[in-house]
N, C-alpha and C positions, 0 to 999 in steps of 0.2 A: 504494500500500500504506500502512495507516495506519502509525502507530508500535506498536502493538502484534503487529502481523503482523509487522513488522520484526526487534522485541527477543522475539520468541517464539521463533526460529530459535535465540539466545544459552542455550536454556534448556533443549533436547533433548536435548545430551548429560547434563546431570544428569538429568533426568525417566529414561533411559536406566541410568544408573547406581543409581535407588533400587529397579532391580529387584533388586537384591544382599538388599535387603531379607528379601526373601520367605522365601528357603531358606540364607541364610548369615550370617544376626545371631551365632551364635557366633565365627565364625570372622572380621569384621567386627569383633568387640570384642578377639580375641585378637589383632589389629594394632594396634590405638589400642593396648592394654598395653604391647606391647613399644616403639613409638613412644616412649610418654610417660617408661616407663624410661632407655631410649637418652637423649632429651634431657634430662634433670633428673639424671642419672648423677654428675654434678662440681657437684651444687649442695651445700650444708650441709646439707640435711635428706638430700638422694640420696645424701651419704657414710654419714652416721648411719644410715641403713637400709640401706646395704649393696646400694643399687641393681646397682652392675658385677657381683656375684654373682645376682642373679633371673634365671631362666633361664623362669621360667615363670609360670601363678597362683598353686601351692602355695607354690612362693618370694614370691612377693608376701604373700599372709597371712603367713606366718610372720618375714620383716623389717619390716611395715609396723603399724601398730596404726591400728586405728580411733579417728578424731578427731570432735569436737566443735569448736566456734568456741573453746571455752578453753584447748586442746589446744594450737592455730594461730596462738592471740591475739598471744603472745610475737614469734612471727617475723614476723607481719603485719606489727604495730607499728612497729618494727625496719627492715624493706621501705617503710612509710610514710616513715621520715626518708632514706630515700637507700639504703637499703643493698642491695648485687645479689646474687645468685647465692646468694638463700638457701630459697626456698620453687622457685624456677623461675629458670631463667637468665635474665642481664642482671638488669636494673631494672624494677621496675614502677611507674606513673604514676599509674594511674587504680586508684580504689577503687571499689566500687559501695554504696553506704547499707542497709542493711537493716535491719526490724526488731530489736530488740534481743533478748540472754539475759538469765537470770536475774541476770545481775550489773552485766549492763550495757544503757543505753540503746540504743545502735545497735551492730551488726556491720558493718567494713567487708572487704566480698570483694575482694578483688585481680582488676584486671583485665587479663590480659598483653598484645600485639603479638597473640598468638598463639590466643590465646580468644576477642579481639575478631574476628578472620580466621575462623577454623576453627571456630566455636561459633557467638558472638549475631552475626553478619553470615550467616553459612550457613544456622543457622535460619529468618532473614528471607527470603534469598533461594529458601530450599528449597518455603518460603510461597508465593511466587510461582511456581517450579515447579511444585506440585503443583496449585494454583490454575487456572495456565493452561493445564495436560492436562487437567483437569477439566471446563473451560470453555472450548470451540472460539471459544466467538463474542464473547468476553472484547474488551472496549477498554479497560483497566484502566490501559494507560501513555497514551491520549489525551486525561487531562485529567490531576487532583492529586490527590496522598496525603495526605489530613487524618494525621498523625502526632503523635500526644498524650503528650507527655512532660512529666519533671519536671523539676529543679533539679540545678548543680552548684554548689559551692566552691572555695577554692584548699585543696589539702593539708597542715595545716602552713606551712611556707615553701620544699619543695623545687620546683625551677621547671617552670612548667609538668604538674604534678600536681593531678591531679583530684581529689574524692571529694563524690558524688552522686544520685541514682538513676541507675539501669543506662539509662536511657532517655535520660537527658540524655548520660550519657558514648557513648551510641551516637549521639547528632543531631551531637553537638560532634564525632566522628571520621567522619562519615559522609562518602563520596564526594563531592566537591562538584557531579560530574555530577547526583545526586541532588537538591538543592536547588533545580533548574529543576523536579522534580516533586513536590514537596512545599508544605505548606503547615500552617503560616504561617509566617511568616520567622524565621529561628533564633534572633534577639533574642526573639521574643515565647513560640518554642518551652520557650526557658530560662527565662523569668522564676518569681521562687519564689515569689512570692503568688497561690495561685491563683482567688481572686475578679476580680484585675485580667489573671491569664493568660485567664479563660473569656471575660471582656469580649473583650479582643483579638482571640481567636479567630475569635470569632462574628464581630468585625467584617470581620475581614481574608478570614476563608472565605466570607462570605455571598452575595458575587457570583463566586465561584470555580468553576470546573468541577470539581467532587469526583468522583473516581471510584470512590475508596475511603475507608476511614477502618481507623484501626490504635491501641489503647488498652484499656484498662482499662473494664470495661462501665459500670462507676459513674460514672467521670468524665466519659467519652465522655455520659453519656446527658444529663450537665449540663450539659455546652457544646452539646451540641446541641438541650436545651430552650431554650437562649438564641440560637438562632440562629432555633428556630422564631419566637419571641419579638417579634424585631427581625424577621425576616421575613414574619411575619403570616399565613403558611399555615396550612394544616389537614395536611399531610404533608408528610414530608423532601424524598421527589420530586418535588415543586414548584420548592424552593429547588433542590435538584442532580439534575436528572431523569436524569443518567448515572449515579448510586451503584451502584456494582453489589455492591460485596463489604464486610463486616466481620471484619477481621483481630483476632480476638480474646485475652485470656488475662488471667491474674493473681488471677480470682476468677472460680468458675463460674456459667456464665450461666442458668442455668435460673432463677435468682430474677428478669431481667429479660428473657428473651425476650419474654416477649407484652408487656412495653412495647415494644422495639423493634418489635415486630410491628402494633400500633399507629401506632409513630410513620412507619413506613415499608410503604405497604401494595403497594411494587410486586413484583409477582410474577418479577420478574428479580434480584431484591435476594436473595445468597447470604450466610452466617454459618463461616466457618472459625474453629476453635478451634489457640488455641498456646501451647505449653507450654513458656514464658520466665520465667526468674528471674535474680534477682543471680548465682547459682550458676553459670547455664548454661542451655541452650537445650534441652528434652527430647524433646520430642512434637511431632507435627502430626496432624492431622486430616486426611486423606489421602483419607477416603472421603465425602460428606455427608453418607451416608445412615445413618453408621454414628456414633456419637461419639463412639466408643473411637479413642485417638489411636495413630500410630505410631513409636514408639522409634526416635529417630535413633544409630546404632549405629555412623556412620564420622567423626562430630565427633571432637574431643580430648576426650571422655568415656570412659572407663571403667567398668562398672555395677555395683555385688553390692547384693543384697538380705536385709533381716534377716526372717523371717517375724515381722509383729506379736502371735501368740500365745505365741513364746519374748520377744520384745520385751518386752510387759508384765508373766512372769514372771520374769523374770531382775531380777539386781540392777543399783545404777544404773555400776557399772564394764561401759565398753562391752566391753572384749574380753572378758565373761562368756562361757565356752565354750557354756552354753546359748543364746545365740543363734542359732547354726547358722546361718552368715553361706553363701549360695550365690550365684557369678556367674549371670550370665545364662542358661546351660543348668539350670539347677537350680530354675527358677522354675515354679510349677505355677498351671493354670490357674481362677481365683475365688479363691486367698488375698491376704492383708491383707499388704503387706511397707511395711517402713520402706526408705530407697533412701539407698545411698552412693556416693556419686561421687569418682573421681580425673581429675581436668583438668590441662590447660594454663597455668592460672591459679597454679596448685599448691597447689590443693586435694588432700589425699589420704585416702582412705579416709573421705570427711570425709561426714557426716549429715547431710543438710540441715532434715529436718526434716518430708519430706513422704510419702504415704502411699499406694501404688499397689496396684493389682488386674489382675491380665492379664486379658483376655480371648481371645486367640490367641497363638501361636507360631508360626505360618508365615503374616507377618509377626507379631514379636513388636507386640503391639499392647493395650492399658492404659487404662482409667480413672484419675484424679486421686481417692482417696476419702477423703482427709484428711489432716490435718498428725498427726505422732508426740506432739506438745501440743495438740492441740485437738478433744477429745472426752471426751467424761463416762464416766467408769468408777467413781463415788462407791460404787455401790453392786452392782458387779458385769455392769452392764449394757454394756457396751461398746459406747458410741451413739458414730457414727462421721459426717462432714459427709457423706458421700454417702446417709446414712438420713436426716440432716435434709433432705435438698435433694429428696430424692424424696418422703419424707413430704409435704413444704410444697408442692409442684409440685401431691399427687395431692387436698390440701385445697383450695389455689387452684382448680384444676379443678371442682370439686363445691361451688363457693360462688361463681365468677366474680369470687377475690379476687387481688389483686398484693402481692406483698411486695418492698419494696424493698431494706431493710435488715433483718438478726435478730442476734442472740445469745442463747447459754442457758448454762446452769448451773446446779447442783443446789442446792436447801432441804435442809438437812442434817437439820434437823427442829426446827420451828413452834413456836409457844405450844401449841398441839394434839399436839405433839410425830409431827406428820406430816413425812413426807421426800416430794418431788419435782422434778422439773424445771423450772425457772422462765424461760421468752421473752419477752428486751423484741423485739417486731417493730415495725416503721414498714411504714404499709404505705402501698403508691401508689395503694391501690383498697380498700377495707376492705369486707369480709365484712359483709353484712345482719346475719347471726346470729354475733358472734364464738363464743358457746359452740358451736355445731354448728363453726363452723373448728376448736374446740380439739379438740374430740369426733372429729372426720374424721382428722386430726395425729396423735394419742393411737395410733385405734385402728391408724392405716397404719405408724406406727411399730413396734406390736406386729407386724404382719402381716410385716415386712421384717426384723429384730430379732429372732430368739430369745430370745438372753441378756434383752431388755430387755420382751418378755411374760412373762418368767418371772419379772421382777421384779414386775410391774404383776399379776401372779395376786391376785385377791381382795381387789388393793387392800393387800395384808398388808405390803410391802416399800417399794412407790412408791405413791402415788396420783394420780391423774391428772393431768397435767402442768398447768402455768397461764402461761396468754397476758398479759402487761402491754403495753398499746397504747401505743406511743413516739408522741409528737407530733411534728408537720410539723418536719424538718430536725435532729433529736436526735443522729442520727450527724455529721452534718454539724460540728456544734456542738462534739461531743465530739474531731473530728478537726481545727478550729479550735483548739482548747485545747491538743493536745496538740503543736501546732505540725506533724498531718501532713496538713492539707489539701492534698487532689490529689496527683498522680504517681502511685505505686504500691500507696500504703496500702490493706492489709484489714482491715476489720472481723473482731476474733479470734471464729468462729463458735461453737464450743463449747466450754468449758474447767471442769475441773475445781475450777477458784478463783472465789469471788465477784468477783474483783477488777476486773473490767470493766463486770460489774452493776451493780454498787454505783453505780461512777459513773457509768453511767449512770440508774441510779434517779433518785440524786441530782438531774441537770441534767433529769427528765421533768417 
């Protein structure tokens, strides 16, 4: 028996257990609530809110207030220099790096005993459950896990604390049973430069039995140009002709499938999608066929949802009663919701920031369609990253173009005193005709977009969007500078502010 027929047997009672999914996600979350109550009960914030009194959800809204990272900053901080039993019991060690607010460079997410177990490890593994029911004839533990992570630090000076991308604080705690199937060795995992991490990579994987790979599409797609590189093929299944799976997430992949489609042309080669942040662990891709992910609903997560059309009406104080905050029963299927989670981490009530669509409810099951900041509403249109990404998808199609990198942003209005949407794209294959791409983009926008043809009528409101062609490695560049090369970093898709444009105009 190889070793994957072995450790498949370790993985049926879960596979077993996500049938709860299907007809009991309410009652699934109404456990984790009262769980996370129960344990946080005796901490500083679970006195302050009057934890030992919730007896249910409406007691939860009503002692809890919805948070923001500025909200949390205080206690984080705080929990950073030593101190326990104030956001979640005991002590917390490890932080996870995030993107920054508006006030500050980076956020750091706490990462507990308890999140690292019950969340981003269960996620992983549930990866693999779902994977190997999926796939009878899987070999996926007889060879190694290319596993692409970023960087940690030390915390301040409290010992032995972390604070670093979620990726590195999961290698650095990972199993060390693990480490016989992974690759590349944990020193090279960690290292924070990552021009000299992709070197390593390449080297150290290129004669390795890859089975799988697990990362960020961007990064993954750079170390593994350089491995093509150094190994002189024309495809990946040359270098590693057992590849069978790509574990994916953190930016969606429809802007590079047909590269990897290209780079890897074996017809055995599968694409799972995962829905992993600093946050927490959310979704998997459960189906192949399908790409709306599954809501994992028995983590140390707790879910409620804002719908985005009270979201953008309401003023910028979150517990505005207009938002009409609903848990998980409450969720209707094709609206825009903002998503709050309460964790093990001791996060509560806390926004992350991202932007979800159900598609089902028995399994509750979701699309990713964008961040609560990142989408253009300049002018009433409400262009959202899952209208960019299908817009760009159905131009790439009808010109046999690749995009690799994009961002947009509105022209508020010209020397011409015109207003429209302005795209730096790079692209990995460039359209014969860029005007027909913008023409194709423009009108599939309107097609998918109400609000944003009703803008574009007669040209009266918007005028036709306009493409700026980024040269070879622009993003690259811009994410050298600002010191986030590699790990986790996204490029911010659509935003309301010049302020990403700009510089990147500037460095075209």
């Amino acid at each position: 028996m190889s070793l994957t027929g072995f450790v498949r047997h370790f993985f049926q009672p879960r596979q077993k257990e996500l049938e709860r999914h299907i007809n009991e996600g309410p009652a699934l979350q109404r456990e984790v609530l009262e769980t996370l109550i129960s344990e946080a009960q005796d901490t500083e914030y679970g006195r302050k809110c009057m934890f030992s009194h919730i007896k249910g959800y409406e007691d939860f809204v009503r002692n809890v207030p919805v948070n923001s990272y500025e909200e949390l900053k205080g206690y984080i901080d705080r929990m950073r220099h030593g101190e326990h039993d104030v956001l979640w019991p005991g002590q917390i060690k490890w932080y996870a790096k995030s993107s920054g607010t508006t006030n500050d460079k980076s956020k750091f997410i706490p990462v507990s005993h308890e999140g690292l177990k019950n969340i981003h490890y269960a996620g992983g593994s549930d990866s693999v459950a779902i994977y190997l029911r999926n796939n009878p004839k899987s070999r996926l533990f007889d060879g190694r896990a290319l596993i692409l992570g970023g960087s940690h630090s030390p915390n301040y000076t409290l010992r032995n604390s972390l604070v670093g991308d979620l990726s590195a604080i999961l290698i650095e705690n990972i199993n060390p049973l693990v480490n016989y199937l992974r690759v590349p060795k944990k020193q090279t995992a960690l290292l924070s430069d990552f021009e000299i991490k992709r070197e390593r990579i390449a080297q150290e994987c290129l004669h390795k039995n890859v089975t799988n790979i697990s990362g960020v599409p961007s990064w993954m797609l750079s170390v593994l140009t350089r491995v093509m590189e150094l190994s002189g093929k024309t495809h990946l299944e040359e270098v590693w002709p057992n590849l069978e799976v790509f574990f994916h997430g953190g930016v969606a992949f429809t802007p590079y499938r047909k590269q990897y489609e290209e780079l890897i042309t074996s017809p055995n080669m599968h694409y799972m999608e995962t829905y992993n942040a600093s946050e927490g662990f959310f979704g998997l891709q459960d189906d192949p066929n399908d790409p709306s992910l599954l809501l994992m609903l028995d983590y140390d997560i707790f879910y409620e949802f804002i719908p985005m059309d009270s979201f953008n009406e309401s003023t910028s104080k979150l517990d505005s009663p207009n938002m009409n905050i609903v848990p998980l029963e409450g969720v209707e299927i094709g609206k825009n919701y903002a998503m709050l989670i309460s964790t093990s981490c001791g996060l509560w009530r806390y926004m992350i920031g991202d932007t979800v669509k159900f598609t089902s409810k028995n399994p509750y099951k979701f699309i990713i369609s964008g961040r609560t900041k990142h989408f253009i509403n300049a002018f009433g249109e409400e262009l959202i990253v899952d209208n960019a990404e299908k817009g760009l998808q159905y131009a790439c199609q009808q010109t046999d173009a690749e995009v690799l990198e994009y961002t947009a942003a509105p022209v508020f209005m010209d020397g011409n005193a015109k207003c429209r949407h302005q795209w730096v794209i790079e692209f990995s294959r460039e359209p014969a005709d860029l005007q027909l791409f913008t023409t194709l983009l423009d009108k599939k926008l309107q097609e998918i977009n109400s609000d944003y043809e009703a803008k574009r009528f007669k040209d009266i409101t918007l005028q036709q969007l306009e493409i700026i062609k980024a040269r070879h490695d622009l993003f690259n560049d811009w994410f050298k500078i600002k010191g986030k090369l590699g790990g986790q970093h996204k490029v911010p898709r659509l935003s309301n502010s010049r302020e990403y444009i700009e510089q990147l105009l500037k460095m075209n």
